[in-house]
N, C-alpha and C positions, 0 to 999 in steps of 0.2 A: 244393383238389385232392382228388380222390379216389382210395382205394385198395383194390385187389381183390386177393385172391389166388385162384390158380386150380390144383387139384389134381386130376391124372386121375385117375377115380373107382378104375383099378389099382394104379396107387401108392398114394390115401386106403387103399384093403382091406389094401397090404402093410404098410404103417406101422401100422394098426389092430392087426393081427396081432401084428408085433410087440410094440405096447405091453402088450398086452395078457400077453404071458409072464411068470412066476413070476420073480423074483431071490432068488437067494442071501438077501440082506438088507435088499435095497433095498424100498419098498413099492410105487414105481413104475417105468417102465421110461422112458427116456429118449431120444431119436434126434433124426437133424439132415434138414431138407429141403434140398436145395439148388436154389439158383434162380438163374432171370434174369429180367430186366425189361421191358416195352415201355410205354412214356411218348407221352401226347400232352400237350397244353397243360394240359387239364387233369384226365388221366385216368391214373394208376400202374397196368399190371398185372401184379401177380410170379408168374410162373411156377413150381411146382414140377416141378422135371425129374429129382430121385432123392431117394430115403430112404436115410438111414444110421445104424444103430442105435449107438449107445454101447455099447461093448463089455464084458464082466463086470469084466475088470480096472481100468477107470476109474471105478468107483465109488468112493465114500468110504464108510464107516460113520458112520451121524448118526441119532440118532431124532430130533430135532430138526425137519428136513425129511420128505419122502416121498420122495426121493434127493438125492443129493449127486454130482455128477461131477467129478472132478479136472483137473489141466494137462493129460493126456494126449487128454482127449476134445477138450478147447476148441483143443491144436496139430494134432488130427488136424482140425477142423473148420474151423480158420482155414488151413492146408494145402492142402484142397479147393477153397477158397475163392481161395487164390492161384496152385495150380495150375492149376484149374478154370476160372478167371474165371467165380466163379459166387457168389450169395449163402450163405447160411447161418442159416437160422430154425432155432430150437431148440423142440422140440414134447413133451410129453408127455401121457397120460391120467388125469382123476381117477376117469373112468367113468362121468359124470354123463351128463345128459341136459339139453337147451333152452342156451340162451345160455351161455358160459363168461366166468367173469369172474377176476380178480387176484387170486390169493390174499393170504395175510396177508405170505408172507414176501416 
């Protein structure tokens, strides 16, 4: 099976946007896509249909990571999720450039 995701290229700009903002302490910025789906036999494609940024106060403090987000982000996003009937991918920026891969953690 295969699987796409498809983001309009005005949401890609706004979520770009915001990752890209300064935090407090964090080094990076963190936010949620939310999606739905359309399935053929053998084709996934998930829709991004909003961005939502993780809000200052759900951060953790950690040098350990390049952010850390608390209960609060993951009930607001699993919330949307079942309010919504809608998925929920978690995205952030390293700033890179070409293929992104897995970090260590």
């Amino acid at each position: 099976m295969n699987i796409s995701v498809k983001i309009p290229r005005g949401l890609f700009m706004q979520a770009k946007a915001d990752l890209a903002r300064a935090h407090p302490f964090a080094f990076e910025r963190v936010g949620f896509f939310s999606t739905r789906r359309t399935c053929t036999k053998s084709n996934t494609l998930v829709h991004c249909v909003a961005y939502h940024p993780v809000q200052d106060e759900h951060y953790i403090e950690d040098e350990s990571v390049g952010a850390r987000i608390g209960p609060g982000a993951i009930t607001s996003a699993m919330s949307r999720a079942v309010t919504d009937s809608v998925g929920q991918i978690h995205v952030h920026s390293h700033g890179g450039s070409g293929v992104p891969c897995p970090s260590r953690t």
